[in-house]
N, C-alpha and C positions, 0 to 999 in steps of 0.2 A: 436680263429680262426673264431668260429661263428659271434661274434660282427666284423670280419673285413668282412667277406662276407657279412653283412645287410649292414656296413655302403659301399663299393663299391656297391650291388647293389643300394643302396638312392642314392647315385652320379652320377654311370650309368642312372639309371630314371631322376634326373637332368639335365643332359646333352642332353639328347634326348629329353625330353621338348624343354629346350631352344634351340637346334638345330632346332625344329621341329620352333620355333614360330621367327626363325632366318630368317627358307627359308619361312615364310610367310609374314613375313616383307619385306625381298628382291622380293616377290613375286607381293605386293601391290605397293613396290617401281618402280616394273618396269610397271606394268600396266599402273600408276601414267605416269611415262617420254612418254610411248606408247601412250595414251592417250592428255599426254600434244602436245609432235610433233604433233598428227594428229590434234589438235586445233589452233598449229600455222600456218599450213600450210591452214586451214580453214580460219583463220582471215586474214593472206598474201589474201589472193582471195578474202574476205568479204573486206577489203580497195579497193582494185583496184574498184571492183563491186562499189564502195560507190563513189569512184574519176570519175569511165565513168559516171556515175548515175546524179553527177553533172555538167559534164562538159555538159552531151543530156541536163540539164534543162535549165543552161544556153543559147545553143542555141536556145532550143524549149521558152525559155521566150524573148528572143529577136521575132522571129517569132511572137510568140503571140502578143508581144506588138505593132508589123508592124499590124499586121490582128485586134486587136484592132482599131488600129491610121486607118485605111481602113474603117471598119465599121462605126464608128463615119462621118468619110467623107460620105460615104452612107448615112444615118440615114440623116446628117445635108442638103443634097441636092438630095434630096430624089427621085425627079424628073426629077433628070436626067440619071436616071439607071434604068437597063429593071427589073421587077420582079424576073426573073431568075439570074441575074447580083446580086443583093440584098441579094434572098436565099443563093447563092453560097458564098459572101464573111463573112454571117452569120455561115453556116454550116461549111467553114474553120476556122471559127472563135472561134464556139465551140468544137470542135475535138482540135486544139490546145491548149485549156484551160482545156480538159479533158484526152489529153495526158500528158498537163505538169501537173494535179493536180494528175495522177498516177505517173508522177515519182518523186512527191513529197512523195507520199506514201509509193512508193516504198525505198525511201531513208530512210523516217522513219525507216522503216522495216531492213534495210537494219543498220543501226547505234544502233538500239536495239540488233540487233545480234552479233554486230562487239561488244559493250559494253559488253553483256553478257558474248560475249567468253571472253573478256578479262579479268572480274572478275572471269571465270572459272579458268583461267589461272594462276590467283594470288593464287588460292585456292589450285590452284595444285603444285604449288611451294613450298608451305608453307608443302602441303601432303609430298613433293619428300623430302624438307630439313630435316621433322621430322623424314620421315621413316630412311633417310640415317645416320642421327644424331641415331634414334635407333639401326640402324643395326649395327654401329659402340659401341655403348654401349652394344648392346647382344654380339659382338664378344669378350669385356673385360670383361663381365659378364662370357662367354665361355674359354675366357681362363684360367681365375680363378679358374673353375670350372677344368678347366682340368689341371693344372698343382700346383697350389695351393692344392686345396682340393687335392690332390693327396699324396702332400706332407704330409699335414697333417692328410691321410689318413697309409702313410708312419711312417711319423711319430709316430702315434699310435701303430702301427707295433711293431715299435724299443722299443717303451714305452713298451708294452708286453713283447718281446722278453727280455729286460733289466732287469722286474721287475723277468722274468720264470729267466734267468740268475742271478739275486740274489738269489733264492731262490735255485738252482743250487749249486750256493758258498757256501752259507751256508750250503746245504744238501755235498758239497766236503769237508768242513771242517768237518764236524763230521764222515765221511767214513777216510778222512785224519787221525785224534784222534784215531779211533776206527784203522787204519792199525798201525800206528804208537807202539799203546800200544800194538798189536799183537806181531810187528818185537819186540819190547823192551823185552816184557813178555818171548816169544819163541826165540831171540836171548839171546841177554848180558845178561840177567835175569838169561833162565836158567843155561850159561855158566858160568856168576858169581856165581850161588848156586854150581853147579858142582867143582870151582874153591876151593870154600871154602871146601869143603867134601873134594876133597882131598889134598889139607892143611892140613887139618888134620889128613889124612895118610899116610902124608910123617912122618910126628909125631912119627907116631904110627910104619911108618917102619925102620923107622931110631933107635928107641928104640928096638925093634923086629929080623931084620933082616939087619943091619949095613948099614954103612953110602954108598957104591955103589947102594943100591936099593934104599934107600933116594933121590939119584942123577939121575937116570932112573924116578921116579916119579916127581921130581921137571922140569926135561925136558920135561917130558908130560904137567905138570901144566904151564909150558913158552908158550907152544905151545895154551893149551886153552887160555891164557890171548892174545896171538898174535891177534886168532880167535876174539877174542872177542872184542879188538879193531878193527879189520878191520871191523866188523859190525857194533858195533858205529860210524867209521867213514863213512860208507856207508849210515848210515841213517842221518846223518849228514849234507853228499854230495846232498843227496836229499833234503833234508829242501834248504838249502843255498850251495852252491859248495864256499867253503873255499878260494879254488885256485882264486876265481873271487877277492873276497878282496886281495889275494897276490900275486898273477901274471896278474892279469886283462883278458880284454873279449877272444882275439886270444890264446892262451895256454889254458883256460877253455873248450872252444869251440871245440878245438882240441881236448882237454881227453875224453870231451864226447862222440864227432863223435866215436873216437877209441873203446870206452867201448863199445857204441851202437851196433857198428858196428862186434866186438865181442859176445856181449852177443845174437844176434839176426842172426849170422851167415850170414851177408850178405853187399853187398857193401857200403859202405857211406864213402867219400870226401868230406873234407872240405879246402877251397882254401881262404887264404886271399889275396886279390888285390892289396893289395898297405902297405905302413909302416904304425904301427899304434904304436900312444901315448896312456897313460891310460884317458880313457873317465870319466866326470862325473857317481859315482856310480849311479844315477838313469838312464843314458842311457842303462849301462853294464848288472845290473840286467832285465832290459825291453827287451835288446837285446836277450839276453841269453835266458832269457823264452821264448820269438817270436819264436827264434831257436829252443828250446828244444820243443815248442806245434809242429811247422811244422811237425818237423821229426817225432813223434811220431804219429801224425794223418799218414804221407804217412806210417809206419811201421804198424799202426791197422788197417786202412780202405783202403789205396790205394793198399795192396798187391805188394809192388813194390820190386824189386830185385835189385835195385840201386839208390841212392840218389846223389844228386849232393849239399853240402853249399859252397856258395860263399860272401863273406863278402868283400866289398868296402869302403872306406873313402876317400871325397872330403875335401877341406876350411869348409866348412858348409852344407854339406850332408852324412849320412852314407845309403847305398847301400847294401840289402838284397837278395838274389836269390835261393830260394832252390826249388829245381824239381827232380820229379821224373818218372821213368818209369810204374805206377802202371795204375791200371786200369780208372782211373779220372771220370771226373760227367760232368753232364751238368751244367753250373754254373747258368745259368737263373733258373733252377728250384731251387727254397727255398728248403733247407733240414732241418726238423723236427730238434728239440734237438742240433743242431751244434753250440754248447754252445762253442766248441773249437776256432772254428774261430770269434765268439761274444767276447771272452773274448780276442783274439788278439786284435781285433778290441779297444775293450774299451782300454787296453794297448797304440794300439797309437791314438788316441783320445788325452788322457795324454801328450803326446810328439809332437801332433801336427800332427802325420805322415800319412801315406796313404799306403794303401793294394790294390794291382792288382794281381786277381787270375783268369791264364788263361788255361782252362781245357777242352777237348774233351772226353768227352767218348771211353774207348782203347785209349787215346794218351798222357797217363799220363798228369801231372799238374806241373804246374810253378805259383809259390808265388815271388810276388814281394813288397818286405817291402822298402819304402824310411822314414828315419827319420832324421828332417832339425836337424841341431846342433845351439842352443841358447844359445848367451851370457848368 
Protein backbone atom coordinates (compact mmCIF):
# COMPACT_ATOMS: atom_id res chain seq x y z
CA UNK A 1 0.00 0.00 0.00
CA UNK A 2 2.92 2.13 0.79
CA UNK A 3 4.56 1.69 -2.81
CA UNK A 4 1.09 2.55 -4.26
CA UNK A 5 0.77 5.91 -2.40
CA UNK A 6 4.71 6.89 -3.53
CA UNK A 7 4.11 5.70 -6.97
CA UNK A 8 0.41 8.11 -7.19
CA UNK A 9 2.07 10.76 -5.49
CA UNK A 10 5.29 10.71 -8.37
CA UNK A 11 2.32 10.92 -10.82
CA UNK A 12 0.26 13.42 -9.13
CA UNK A 13 3.71 15.65 -9.09
CA UNK A 14 3.97 14.61 -12.71
CA UNK A 15 0.96 15.87 -13.79
CA UNK A 16 1.12 19.13 -12.09
CA UNK A 17 4.34 19.78 -13.81
CA UNK A 18 3.24 19.21 -17.02
CA UNK A 19 -0.08 20.88 -16.22
CA UNK A 20 1.91 23.73 -14.91
CA UNK A 21 4.38 23.96 -18.11
CA UNK A 22 0.90 23.27 -20.33
CA UNK A 23 -0.68 26.68 -19.17
CA UNK A 24 2.65 28.30 -19.74
CA UNK A 25 2.97 27.26 -23.06
CA UNK A 26 -0.72 28.38 -23.79
CA UNK A 27 0.35 31.37 -22.02
CA UNK A 28 3.45 32.40 -24.39
CA UNK A 29 1.14 31.05 -27.24
CA UNK A 30 -1.30 33.72 -26.65
CA UNK A 31 1.01 36.43 -25.96
CA UNK A 32 2.72 35.21 -29.22
CA UNK A 33 -1.04 35.74 -31.44
CA UNK A 34 -1.59 39.23 -29.09
CA UNK A 35 1.42 40.39 -30.10
CA UNK A 36 1.32 39.06 -33.61
CA UNK A 37 -2.34 41.02 -34.23
CA UNK A 38 -1.11 44.25 -32.83
CA UNK A 39 1.92 43.90 -35.50
CA UNK A 40 -0.34 43.30 -38.22
CA UNK A 41 -2.46 46.03 -37.66
CA UNK A 42 0.93 48.07 -37.33
CA UNK A 43 2.25 47.06 -40.61
CA UNK A 44 -1.73 47.52 -42.46
CA UNK A 45 -0.86 51.48 -41.46
CA UNK A 46 3.03 51.19 -42.07
CA UNK A 47 1.79 50.26 -46.06
CA UNK A 48 -0.66 52.74 -46.39
CA UNK A 49 1.88 55.45 -44.61
CA UNK A 50 4.54 53.97 -47.32
CA UNK A 51 1.85 54.21 -50.39
CA UNK A 52 0.83 58.24 -49.37
CA UNK A 53 4.70 58.73 -48.68
CA UNK A 54 5.10 57.85 -52.42
CA UNK A 55 2.28 59.03 -54.01
CA UNK A 56 3.50 63.21 -51.94
CA UNK A 57 6.94 62.26 -53.66
CA UNK A 58 5.82 61.64 -56.85
CA UNK A 59 3.94 64.79 -56.86
CA UNK A 60 6.51 67.01 -54.89
CA UNK A 61 9.32 65.44 -57.82
CA UNK A 62 7.11 66.61 -60.51
CA UNK A 63 7.04 70.09 -58.85
CA UNK A 64 10.64 69.96 -58.24
CA UNK A 65 11.50 69.13 -61.51
CA UNK A 66 9.03 72.39 -62.92
CA UNK A 67 11.01 74.62 -60.14
CA UNK A 68 14.14 72.98 -61.50
CA UNK A 69 13.24 73.54 -65.42
CA UNK A 70 12.28 77.47 -63.96
CA UNK A 71 15.66 78.05 -62.42
CA UNK A 72 17.73 77.03 -65.07
CA UNK A 73 15.47 79.59 -67.34
CA UNK A 74 16.45 82.08 -64.65
CA UNK A 75 20.13 81.34 -64.33
CA UNK A 76 20.21 81.05 -68.45
CA UNK A 77 18.65 84.79 -68.86
CA UNK A 78 19.66 86.01 -66.07
CA UNK A 79 18.96 89.56 -67.00
CA UNK A 80 15.87 89.69 -67.51
CA UNK A 81 14.53 88.92 -63.88
CA UNK A 82 14.48 91.33 -60.82
CA UNK A 83 16.86 90.01 -58.10
CA UNK A 84 13.99 89.27 -55.91
CA UNK A 85 12.37 87.30 -58.93
CA UNK A 86 15.72 85.16 -58.88
CA UNK A 87 15.95 84.67 -54.99
CA UNK A 88 12.42 83.58 -54.99
CA UNK A 89 12.43 80.90 -57.72
CA UNK A 90 15.84 79.74 -56.11
CA UNK A 91 14.44 79.44 -52.51
CA UNK A 92 11.20 77.54 -53.96
CA UNK A 93 13.49 75.55 -55.66
CA UNK A 94 15.49 74.42 -52.71
CA UNK A 95 12.53 73.84 -50.20
CA UNK A 96 11.17 71.53 -52.76
CA UNK A 97 14.27 69.55 -53.05
CA UNK A 98 14.62 69.42 -49.39
CA UNK A 99 10.93 68.42 -48.96
CA UNK A 100 11.13 65.76 -51.53
CA UNK A 101 14.78 64.58 -50.12
CA UNK A 102 12.76 64.24 -46.60
CA UNK A 103 10.25 62.28 -47.87
CA UNK A 104 12.64 60.11 -49.38
CA UNK A 105 14.01 59.63 -46.05
CA UNK A 106 11.12 59.25 -44.59
CA UNK A 107 10.12 56.41 -46.98
CA UNK A 108 13.38 54.86 -46.18
CA UNK A 109 12.28 54.82 -42.68
CA UNK A 110 9.30 54.03 -43.38
CA UNK A 111 10.00 50.43 -45.60
CA UNK A 112 12.76 49.42 -42.73
CA UNK A 113 9.99 49.21 -40.48
CA UNK A 114 7.23 47.84 -42.68
CA UNK A 115 10.51 44.99 -43.33
CA UNK A 116 11.08 44.62 -39.90
CA UNK A 117 7.58 44.07 -38.78
CA UNK A 118 7.40 41.64 -41.28
CA UNK A 119 10.28 39.42 -40.27
CA UNK A 120 8.90 39.95 -36.72
CA UNK A 121 5.91 38.48 -38.08
CA UNK A 122 7.51 35.47 -39.62
CA UNK A 123 9.12 34.84 -36.30
CA UNK A 124 6.13 34.95 -34.61
CA UNK A 125 4.35 32.38 -36.71
CA UNK A 126 6.91 30.03 -36.39
CA UNK A 127 6.64 31.10 -32.16
CA UNK A 128 2.57 30.55 -32.30
CA UNK A 129 2.99 27.10 -34.75
CA UNK A 130 5.59 25.60 -32.29
CA UNK A 131 3.85 26.55 -29.07
CA UNK A 132 0.43 25.22 -30.52
CA UNK A 133 2.25 22.05 -32.00
CA UNK A 134 3.70 21.82 -28.07
CA UNK A 135 0.55 22.46 -26.42
CA UNK A 136 -1.00 19.85 -28.42
CA UNK A 137 1.92 17.20 -27.45
CA UNK A 138 1.77 18.21 -23.63
CA UNK A 139 -1.98 17.63 -23.87
CA UNK A 140 -1.01 13.74 -25.16
CA UNK A 141 1.87 13.68 -22.96
CA UNK A 142 -1.13 14.68 -20.24
CA UNK A 143 -3.34 12.40 -21.13
CA UNK A 144 -1.04 9.52 -20.78
CA UNK A 145 -0.09 10.56 -17.85
CA UNK A 146 -3.65 10.64 -16.59
CA UNK A 147 -5.17 7.82 -17.85
CA UNK A 148 -2.34 5.43 -18.77
CA UNK A 149 -0.11 5.80 -15.81
CA UNK A 150 -3.17 5.36 -14.00
CA UNK A 151 -3.83 2.22 -15.37
CA UNK A 152 -0.79 1.01 -14.75
CA UNK A 153 -0.81 2.54 -11.66
CA UNK A 154 -4.14 0.22 -11.35
CA UNK A 155 -2.63 -2.26 -12.64
CA UNK A 156 0.00 -2.55 -9.94
CA UNK A 157 -2.74 -2.53 -7.67
CA UNK A 158 -4.31 -5.72 -8.94
CA UNK A 159 -0.68 -7.27 -9.45
CA UNK A 160 -0.56 -6.86 -5.37
CA UNK A 161 -3.85 -7.64 -4.61
CA UNK A 162 -3.45 -10.98 -6.93
CA UNK A 163 0.02 -11.92 -5.55
CA UNK A 164 -1.76 -11.02 -1.35
CA UNK A 165 -4.72 -13.29 -2.99
CA UNK A 166 -2.28 -16.12 -3.77
CA UNK A 167 -0.82 -16.21 -0.82
CA UNK A 168 -4.38 -16.08 0.75
CA UNK A 169 -5.11 -19.48 -1.27
CA UNK A 170 -2.59 -20.91 -0.25
CA UNK A 171 -2.75 -19.94 3.43
CA UNK A 172 -7.00 -21.32 2.67
CA UNK A 173 -5.79 -24.35 1.54
CA UNK A 174 -3.81 -25.23 4.51
CA UNK A 175 -6.83 -23.88 7.09
CA UNK A 176 -8.89 -26.03 4.44
CA UNK A 177 -6.38 -29.48 5.37
CA UNK A 178 -6.17 -28.50 8.76
CA UNK A 179 -10.49 -28.24 9.07
CA UNK A 180 -10.83 -30.98 6.98
CA UNK A 181 -8.62 -33.39 9.15
CA UNK A 182 -10.54 -31.93 12.25
CA UNK A 183 -14.24 -32.85 10.73
CA UNK A 184 -12.59 -36.29 9.64
CA UNK A 185 -10.59 -36.91 12.98
CA UNK A 186 -13.88 -35.64 15.45
CA UNK A 187 -16.53 -36.90 13.01
CA UNK A 188 -16.27 -40.47 11.03
CA UNK A 189 -12.95 -41.06 12.81
CA UNK A 190 -14.23 -41.10 16.03
CA UNK A 191 -17.76 -42.68 15.11
CA UNK A 192 -15.92 -45.30 13.17
CA UNK A 193 -13.61 -46.22 16.36
CA UNK A 194 -16.95 -46.12 18.46
CA UNK A 195 -18.59 -48.37 15.64
CA UNK A 196 -15.95 -50.94 15.99
CA UNK A 197 -15.89 -51.06 20.09
CA UNK A 198 -19.20 -51.82 19.84
CA UNK A 199 -19.05 -54.56 17.37
CA UNK A 200 -17.58 -55.84 19.52
CA UNK A 201 -20.12 -55.92 22.10
CA UNK A 202 -22.80 -57.00 20.35
CA UNK A 203 -20.18 -59.98 20.43
CA UNK A 204 -19.90 -60.19 23.77
CA UNK A 205 -23.73 -59.59 24.45
CA UNK A 206 -25.07 -61.78 22.22
CA UNK A 207 -22.85 -64.57 24.01
CA UNK A 208 -23.71 -62.90 27.65
CA UNK A 209 -27.06 -61.96 27.53
CA UNK A 210 -29.05 -63.55 24.29
CA UNK A 211 -29.66 -62.81 20.93
CA UNK A 212 -32.77 -59.61 21.69
CA UNK A 213 -29.90 -57.40 23.38
CA UNK A 214 -27.62 -58.40 20.38
CA UNK A 215 -30.43 -56.85 18.40
CA UNK A 216 -30.97 -53.44 20.70
CA UNK A 217 -27.09 -52.98 20.14
CA UNK A 218 -26.79 -53.73 16.56
CA UNK A 219 -29.66 -50.99 16.07
CA UNK A 220 -27.72 -48.51 17.94
CA UNK A 221 -24.61 -49.58 15.95
CA UNK A 222 -27.05 -48.92 12.42
CA UNK A 223 -27.77 -45.65 13.72
CA UNK A 224 -23.94 -44.64 14.36
CA UNK A 225 -23.00 -46.02 10.90
CA UNK A 226 -26.16 -43.70 9.44
CA UNK A 227 -24.34 -40.81 11.42
CA UNK A 228 -21.52 -41.46 10.16
CA UNK A 229 -22.32 -41.44 6.54
CA UNK A 230 -24.22 -38.45 6.65
CA UNK A 231 -21.06 -36.64 7.80
CA UNK A 232 -18.86 -38.07 5.20
CA UNK A 233 -21.29 -37.08 3.02
CA UNK A 234 -21.48 -33.65 4.34
CA UNK A 235 -17.90 -33.09 4.12
CA UNK A 236 -18.09 -34.38 0.75
CA UNK A 237 -20.81 -31.92 -0.32
CA UNK A 238 -18.52 -29.34 0.80
CA UNK A 239 -15.35 -30.29 -1.24
CA UNK A 240 -17.53 -30.76 -4.48
CA UNK A 241 -21.72 -30.95 -4.22
CA UNK A 242 -22.13 -34.54 -5.95
CA UNK A 243 -25.69 -33.40 -6.89
CA UNK A 244 -23.75 -30.74 -9.40
CA UNK A 245 -22.17 -33.85 -11.35
CA UNK A 246 -25.82 -35.63 -11.26
CA UNK A 247 -28.46 -33.29 -11.39
CA UNK A 248 -26.61 -30.22 -12.63
CA UNK A 249 -26.44 -26.42 -11.65
CA UNK A 250 -30.62 -25.52 -10.85
CA UNK A 251 -31.42 -28.51 -8.37
CA UNK A 252 -27.65 -28.06 -6.71
CA UNK A 253 -28.40 -24.43 -6.25
CA UNK A 254 -31.83 -25.08 -4.92
CA UNK A 255 -30.38 -27.69 -2.08
CA UNK A 256 -28.25 -25.25 -1.09
CA UNK A 257 -30.29 -22.16 -0.80
CA UNK A 258 -32.67 -24.67 1.32
CA UNK A 259 -29.69 -25.93 3.71
CA UNK A 260 -28.56 -22.28 3.84
CA UNK A 261 -31.40 -21.12 4.49
CA UNK A 262 -32.08 -23.64 7.34
CA UNK A 263 -29.02 -23.81 8.95
CA UNK A 264 -28.79 -19.94 9.40
CA UNK A 265 -32.50 -19.48 10.23
CA UNK A 266 -33.38 -17.10 7.90
CA UNK A 267 -34.81 -16.07 4.41
CA UNK A 268 -33.10 -17.08 1.01
CA UNK A 269 -34.79 -17.64 -2.55
CA UNK A 270 -33.72 -18.90 -5.27
CA UNK A 271 -35.62 -18.22 -8.66
CA UNK A 272 -34.60 -19.69 -11.85
CA UNK A 273 -35.77 -17.69 -14.99
CA UNK A 274 -36.20 -19.62 -17.63
CA UNK A 275 -35.64 -23.65 -18.72
CA UNK A 276 -32.36 -24.91 -18.26
CA UNK A 277 -30.12 -27.66 -20.20
CA UNK A 278 -27.05 -29.19 -18.25
CA UNK A 279 -24.06 -26.56 -18.95
CA UNK A 280 -20.53 -27.39 -19.62
CA UNK A 281 -19.07 -28.74 -16.15
CA UNK A 282 -16.62 -25.67 -16.02
CA UNK A 283 -19.47 -23.07 -16.30
CA UNK A 284 -21.74 -25.15 -13.37
CA UNK A 285 -18.68 -25.58 -10.98
CA UNK A 286 -17.82 -21.41 -11.58
CA UNK A 287 -21.45 -20.77 -11.41
CA UNK A 288 -22.06 -22.44 -8.34
CA UNK A 289 -19.19 -21.14 -6.30
CA UNK A 290 -20.06 -17.37 -7.62
CA UNK A 291 -23.30 -18.32 -5.89
CA UNK A 292 -22.12 -20.03 -3.01
CA UNK A 293 -19.12 -16.89 -2.28
CA UNK A 294 -22.25 -14.31 -2.68
CA UNK A 295 -24.44 -15.71 -0.26
CA UNK A 296 -22.11 -16.33 2.24
CA UNK A 297 -20.30 -12.94 2.09
CA UNK A 298 -24.33 -11.18 2.40
CA UNK A 299 -24.89 -14.08 5.48
CA UNK A 300 -21.09 -12.97 7.30
CA UNK A 301 -20.78 -9.31 6.55
CA UNK A 302 -23.90 -7.87 5.13
CA UNK A 303 -26.10 -8.97 8.25
CA UNK A 304 -29.01 -9.39 5.98
CA UNK A 305 -32.30 -11.03 6.91
CA UNK A 306 -33.29 -11.92 3.26
CA UNK A 307 -31.50 -12.99 0.25
CA UNK A 308 -32.83 -12.94 -3.07
CA UNK A 309 -30.89 -15.80 -6.26
CA UNK A 310 -31.90 -15.41 -9.33
CA UNK A 311 -30.41 -17.30 -12.09
CA UNK A 312 -31.20 -16.60 -16.00
CA UNK A 313 -30.20 -18.26 -19.27
CA UNK A 314 -30.25 -16.50 -22.75
CA UNK A 315 -28.78 -18.27 -26.57
CA UNK A 316 -25.35 -17.18 -25.23
CA UNK A 317 -25.53 -15.48 -21.89
CA UNK A 318 -26.11 -16.85 -18.50
CA UNK A 319 -27.64 -14.14 -16.09
CA UNK A 320 -26.70 -13.89 -12.27
CA UNK A 321 -28.70 -11.51 -9.47
CA UNK A 322 -28.16 -12.07 -5.93
CA UNK A 323 -29.27 -9.10 -3.44
CA UNK A 324 -29.78 -8.54 -0.30
CA UNK A 325 -31.28 -6.50 2.37
CA UNK A 326 -28.04 -6.22 4.78
CA UNK A 327 -26.44 -3.36 5.75
CA UNK A 328 -24.15 -2.76 2.24
CA UNK A 329 -20.64 -0.53 1.72
CA UNK A 330 -19.82 2.09 -0.19
CA UNK A 331 -18.41 0.52 -3.31
CA UNK A 332 -15.91 3.30 -4.36
CA UNK A 333 -14.05 2.74 -1.18
CA UNK A 334 -11.47 -0.40 -1.56
CA UNK A 335 -11.85 -2.77 1.22
CA UNK A 336 -8.82 -4.32 2.78
CA UNK A 337 -8.44 -8.26 2.54
CA UNK A 338 -11.90 -8.78 0.32
CA UNK A 339 -10.08 -11.61 -1.06
CA UNK A 340 -13.80 -12.90 -1.42
CA UNK A 341 -14.79 -10.78 -4.22
CA UNK A 342 -11.08 -10.92 -5.80
CA UNK A 343 -11.44 -14.51 -6.02
CA UNK A 344 -15.00 -14.01 -7.89
CA UNK A 345 -13.43 -11.91 -9.93
CA UNK A 346 -10.50 -14.11 -10.93
CA UNK A 347 -13.31 -16.74 -11.44
CA UNK A 348 -14.75 -14.90 -14.24
CA UNK A 349 -11.90 -13.42 -15.69
CA UNK A 350 -11.58 -17.50 -16.66
CA UNK A 351 -15.05 -17.35 -18.37
CA UNK A 352 -14.67 -14.08 -19.72
CA UNK A 353 -17.53 -12.68 -17.51
CA UNK A 354 -18.19 -9.40 -15.87
CA UNK A 355 -19.28 -8.34 -12.15
CA UNK A 356 -21.60 -5.16 -11.25
CA UNK A 357 -21.80 -4.52 -7.59
CA UNK A 358 -24.35 -1.95 -6.79
CA UNK A 359 -24.35 -0.95 -2.90
CA UNK A 360 -25.43 2.03 -0.71
CA UNK A 361 -24.74 2.09 2.70
CA UNK A 362 -28.23 0.88 4.83
CA UNK A 363 -29.62 -0.13 1.26
CA UNK A 364 -28.23 -3.40 0.97
CA UNK A 365 -26.28 -4.76 -2.27
CA UNK A 366 -26.98 -6.26 -5.64
CA UNK A 367 -24.29 -8.48 -7.49
CA UNK A 368 -24.66 -8.66 -10.81
CA UNK A 369 -22.72 -11.81 -12.63
CA UNK A 370 -23.03 -11.93 -16.65
CA UNK A 371 -21.14 -14.96 -18.01
CA UNK A 372 -21.18 -15.11 -22.16
CA UNK A 373 -21.58 -18.92 -23.10
CA UNK A 374 -18.58 -20.13 -25.69
CA UNK A 375 -18.74 -22.57 -28.22
Amino acid sequence: MLEDKNLDKIINEMVDTVENSKDEIYSISESAREEYQNLSEQLKYLKQEVTDNIESSEQLEVKEKLSRQRLAEVSNNFNKFTEEQIKEVYEQTHKLQSELKMLHQREKILRQKRDDIERRLKSLEKTIEKASSLVSKVSVVLNYLNEDFRQIGELIQDANEKQAFGLKIIEAQEEERRRLSREIHDGPAQMLANILLRSELIDKTFKQRGREEALIEMKSVRSMVRSSLYEVRRIIYDLRPMALDDLGLVPTIKKYVENMAEYNQMNITFTPLSLWDRLDAKYEVALFRLIQEAVQNAIKHAEASKIDVKLEKSSNTILVIIKDDGKGFDVKQRKENSFGLIGMKERLEMLNGSIDIHSKVGQGTRIEIQVPLLE
